[in-house]
C-alpha positions as CSV (number, residue, x, y, z in Angstrom):
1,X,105.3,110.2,67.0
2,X,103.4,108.1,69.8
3,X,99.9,108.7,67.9
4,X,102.2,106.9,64.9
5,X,103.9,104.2,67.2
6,X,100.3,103.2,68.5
7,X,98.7,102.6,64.8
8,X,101.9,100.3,64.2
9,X,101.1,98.4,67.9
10,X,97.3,97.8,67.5
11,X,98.3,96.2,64.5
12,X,100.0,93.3,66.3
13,X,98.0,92.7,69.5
14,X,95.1,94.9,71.6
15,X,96.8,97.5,73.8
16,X,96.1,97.1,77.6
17,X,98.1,100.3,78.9
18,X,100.6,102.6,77.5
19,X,102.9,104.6,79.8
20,X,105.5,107.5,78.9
21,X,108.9,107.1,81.3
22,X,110.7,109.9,81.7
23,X,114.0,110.6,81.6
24,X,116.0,109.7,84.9
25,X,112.7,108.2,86.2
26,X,112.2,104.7,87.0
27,X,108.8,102.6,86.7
28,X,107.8,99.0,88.0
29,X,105.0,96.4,87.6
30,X,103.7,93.3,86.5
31,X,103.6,92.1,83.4
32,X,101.5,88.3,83.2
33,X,102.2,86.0,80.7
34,X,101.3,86.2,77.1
35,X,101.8,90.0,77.1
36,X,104.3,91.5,75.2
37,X,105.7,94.8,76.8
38,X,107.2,97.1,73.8
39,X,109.7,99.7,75.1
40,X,110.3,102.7,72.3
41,X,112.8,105.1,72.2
42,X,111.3,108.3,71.8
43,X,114.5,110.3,71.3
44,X,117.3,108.4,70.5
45,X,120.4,107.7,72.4
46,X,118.2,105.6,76.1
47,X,119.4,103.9,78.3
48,X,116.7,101.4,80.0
49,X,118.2,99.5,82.9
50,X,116.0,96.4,83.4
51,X,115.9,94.2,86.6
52,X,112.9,90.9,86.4
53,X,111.9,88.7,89.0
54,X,109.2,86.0,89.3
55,X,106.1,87.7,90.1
56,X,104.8,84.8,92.6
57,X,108.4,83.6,93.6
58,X,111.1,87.0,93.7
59,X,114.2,84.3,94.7
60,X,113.3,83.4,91.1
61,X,115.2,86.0,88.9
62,X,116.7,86.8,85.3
63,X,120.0,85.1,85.3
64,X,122.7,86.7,83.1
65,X,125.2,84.0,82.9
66,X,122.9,81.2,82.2
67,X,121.2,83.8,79.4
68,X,124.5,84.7,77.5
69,X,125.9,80.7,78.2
70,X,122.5,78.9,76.7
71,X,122.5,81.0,73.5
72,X,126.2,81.4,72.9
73,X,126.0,85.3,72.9
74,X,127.4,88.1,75.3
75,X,124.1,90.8,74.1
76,X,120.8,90.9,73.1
77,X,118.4,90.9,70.7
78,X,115.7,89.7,68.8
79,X,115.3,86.0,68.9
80,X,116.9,85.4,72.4
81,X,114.9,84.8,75.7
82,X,115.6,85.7,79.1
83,X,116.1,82.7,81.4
84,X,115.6,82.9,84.7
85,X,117.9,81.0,87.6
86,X,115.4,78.2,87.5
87,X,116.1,77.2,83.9
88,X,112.6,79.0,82.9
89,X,111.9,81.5,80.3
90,X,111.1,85.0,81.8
91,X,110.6,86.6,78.2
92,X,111.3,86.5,74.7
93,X,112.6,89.1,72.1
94,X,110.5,89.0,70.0
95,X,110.9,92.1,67.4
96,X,114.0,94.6,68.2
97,X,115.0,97.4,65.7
98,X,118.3,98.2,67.9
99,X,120.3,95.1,67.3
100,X,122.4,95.2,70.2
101,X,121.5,95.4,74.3
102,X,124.3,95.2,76.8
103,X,123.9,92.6,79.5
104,X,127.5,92.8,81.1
105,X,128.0,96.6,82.4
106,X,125.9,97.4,85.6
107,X,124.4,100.4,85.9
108,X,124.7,104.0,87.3
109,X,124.9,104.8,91.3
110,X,124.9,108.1,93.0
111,X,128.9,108.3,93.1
112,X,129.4,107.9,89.3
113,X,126.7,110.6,88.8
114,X,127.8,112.9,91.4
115,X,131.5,113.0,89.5
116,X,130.6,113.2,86.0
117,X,127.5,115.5,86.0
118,X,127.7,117.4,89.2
119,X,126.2,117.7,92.6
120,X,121.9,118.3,92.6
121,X,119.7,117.7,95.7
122,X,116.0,117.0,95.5
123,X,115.5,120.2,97.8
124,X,116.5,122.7,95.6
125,X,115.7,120.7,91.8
126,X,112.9,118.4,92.5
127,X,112.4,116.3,89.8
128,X,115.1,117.9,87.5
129,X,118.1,116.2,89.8
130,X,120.9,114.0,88.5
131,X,119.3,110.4,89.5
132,X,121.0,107.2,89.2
133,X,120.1,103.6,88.4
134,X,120.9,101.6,91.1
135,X,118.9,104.3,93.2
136,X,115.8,104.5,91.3
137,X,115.6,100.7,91.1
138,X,116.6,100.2,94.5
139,X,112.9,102.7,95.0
140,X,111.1,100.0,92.9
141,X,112.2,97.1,94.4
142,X,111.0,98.1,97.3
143,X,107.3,98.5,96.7
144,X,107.7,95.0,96.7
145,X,109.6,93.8,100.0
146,X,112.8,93.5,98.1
147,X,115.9,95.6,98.7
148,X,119.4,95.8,98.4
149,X,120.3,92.1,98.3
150,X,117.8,91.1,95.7
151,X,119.9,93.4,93.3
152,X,120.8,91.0,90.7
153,X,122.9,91.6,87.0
154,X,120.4,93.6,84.7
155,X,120.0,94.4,81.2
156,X,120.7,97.7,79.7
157,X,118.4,98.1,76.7
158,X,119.4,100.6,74.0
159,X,122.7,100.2,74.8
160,X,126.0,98.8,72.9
161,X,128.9,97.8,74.1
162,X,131.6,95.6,73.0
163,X,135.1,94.5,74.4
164,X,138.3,95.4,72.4
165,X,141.0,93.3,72.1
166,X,142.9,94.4,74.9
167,X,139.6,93.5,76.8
168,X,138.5,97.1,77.4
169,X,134.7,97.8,76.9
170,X,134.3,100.4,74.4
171,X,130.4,102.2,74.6
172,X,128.9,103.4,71.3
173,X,127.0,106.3,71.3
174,X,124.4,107.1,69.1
175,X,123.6,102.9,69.0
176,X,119.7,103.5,69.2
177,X,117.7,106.2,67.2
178,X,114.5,107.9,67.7
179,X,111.7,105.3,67.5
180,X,113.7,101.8,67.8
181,X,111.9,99.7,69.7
182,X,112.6,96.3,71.5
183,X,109.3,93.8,72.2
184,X,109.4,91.5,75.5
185,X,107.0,88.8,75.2
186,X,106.6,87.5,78.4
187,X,106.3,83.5,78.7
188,X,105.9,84.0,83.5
189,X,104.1,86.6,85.3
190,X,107.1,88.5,86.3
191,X,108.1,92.2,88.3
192,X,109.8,93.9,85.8
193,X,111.9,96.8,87.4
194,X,113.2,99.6,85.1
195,X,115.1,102.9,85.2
196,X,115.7,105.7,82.3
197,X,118.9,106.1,83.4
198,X,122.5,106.9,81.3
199,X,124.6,104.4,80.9
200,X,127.7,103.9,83.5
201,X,129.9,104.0,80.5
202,X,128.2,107.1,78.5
203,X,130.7,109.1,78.1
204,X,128.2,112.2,77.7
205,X,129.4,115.2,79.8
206,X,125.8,116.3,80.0
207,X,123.0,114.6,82.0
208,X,120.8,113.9,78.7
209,X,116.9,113.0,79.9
210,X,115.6,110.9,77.2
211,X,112.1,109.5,77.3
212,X,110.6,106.1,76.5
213,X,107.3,104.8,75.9
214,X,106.1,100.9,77.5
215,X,103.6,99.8,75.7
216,X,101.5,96.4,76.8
217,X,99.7,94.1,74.8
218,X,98.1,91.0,74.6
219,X,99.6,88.7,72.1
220,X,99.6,85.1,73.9
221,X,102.2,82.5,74.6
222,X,105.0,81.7,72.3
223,X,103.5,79.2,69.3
224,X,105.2,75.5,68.7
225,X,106.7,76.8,65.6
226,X,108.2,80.4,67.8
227,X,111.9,81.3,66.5
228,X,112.8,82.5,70.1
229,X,111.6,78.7,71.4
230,X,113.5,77.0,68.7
231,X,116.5,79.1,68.2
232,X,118.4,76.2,70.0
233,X,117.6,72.9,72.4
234,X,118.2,74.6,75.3
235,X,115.7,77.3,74.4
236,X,113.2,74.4,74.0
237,X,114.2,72.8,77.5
238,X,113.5,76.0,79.0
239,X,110.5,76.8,77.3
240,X,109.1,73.3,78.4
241,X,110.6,73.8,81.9
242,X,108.2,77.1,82.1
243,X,105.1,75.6,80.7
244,X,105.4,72.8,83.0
245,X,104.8,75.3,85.9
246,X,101.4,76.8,84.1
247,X,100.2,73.2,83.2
């Protein structure tokens, strides 16, 4: 399957670097402007918890409410950006065969773990232990003199879930299958954090590890004529907003 989702990659854009993610790891770096970072499900059924920050200024950050607010949506998907709290465009969406990513629920911590799968320790399982989100990005954040306060709303990629009437959330399982894919075009340099964590709201007795696959590319800045840019005017503000800055 990789050998197959590379021949589809290389068609749209040179690969830089390709990296496999396992399941209940977590994975950090930079990703500059004009690259577009393609994370792949490999076996259906991921969770890919996703923090981003300015790579030159880390007080800059992806801002959920002013995301969801600009565009008039509570997910993701293809065709929406990322804004950060400067009014800037972190990334674009640019091709997504999911549909739907959760931006509202959080993510794992030790606690939520601990009760629903059981107790591991690293002494005894190594690598195989239970790990959480919050945890594992709290470890990446880190590496780059950022901690526990810089711990902003994230984005759950492969993820679905929607609020009922009586304003529960309800999580769908089974949302992404083997080989969906979602492509970040990034429009900043920016410290993209992730973790291959479940979902807080999976309601999967078992600890399921389920790889993923990030793929880089270069592909360039968005075109005048991008959908993401002109999806609406405040897109275009923000996209202008972020250019100014590389001008």
């Amino acid at each position: 399957m990789v050998t197959q989702l590379r021949e589809r990659i290389e068609e749209k854009g040179t690969i830089l670097w390709e990296e496999r993610v396992r399941g209940g790891a977590h994975w950090s770096g930079i990703v500059r402007r004009g690259v577009t970072l393609r994370i792949t499900d490999l076996e259906g059924g991921s969770n890919v918890s996703t923090l981003l920050f300015s790579a030159e200024d880390h007080l800059e950050r992806y801002n959920m409410p002013d995301t969801l607010k600009a565009q008039h949506t509570a997910f993701l998907t293809k065709g929406f950006v990322c804004y950060s709290d400067m009014g800037r465009i972190l990334c674009s969406i640019t091709e997504d065969t999911c549909g739907w990513h959760d931006t509202i629920c959080g993510v794992s911590n030790a606690a939520m773990v601990r009760a629903r799968y059981g107790e591991t320790r690293y002494q005894e399982h190594r690598n195989d232990r239970y790990q959480n989100a919050f945890d594992g990005l709290l470890v990446e954040l880190a590496k780059y003199g950022l901690g526990k306060r810089d711990f902003a709303a994230n984005i759950n990629f492969f993820s679905k879930v929607t609020v009922e009437e009586d304003g529960s959330l309800c999580f769908h399982p089974a949302h992404s299958q083997a080989g969906d894919f979602v492509d970040l075009r990034f429009e900043m340099n920016t410290l993209v954090a992730l973790a291959v964590c479940p979902h807080p709201l999976d309601p999967d007795p078992q600890y399921r590890r389920r790889d993923v696959l990030i793929t880089a590319r270069e592909t360039g800045p968005a075109p005048a004529d991008d959908p993401c840019r002109n999806r609406c005017p405040e897109n275009q503000r923000g996209f202008e907003n972020t250019e100014r800055l590389y001008r």
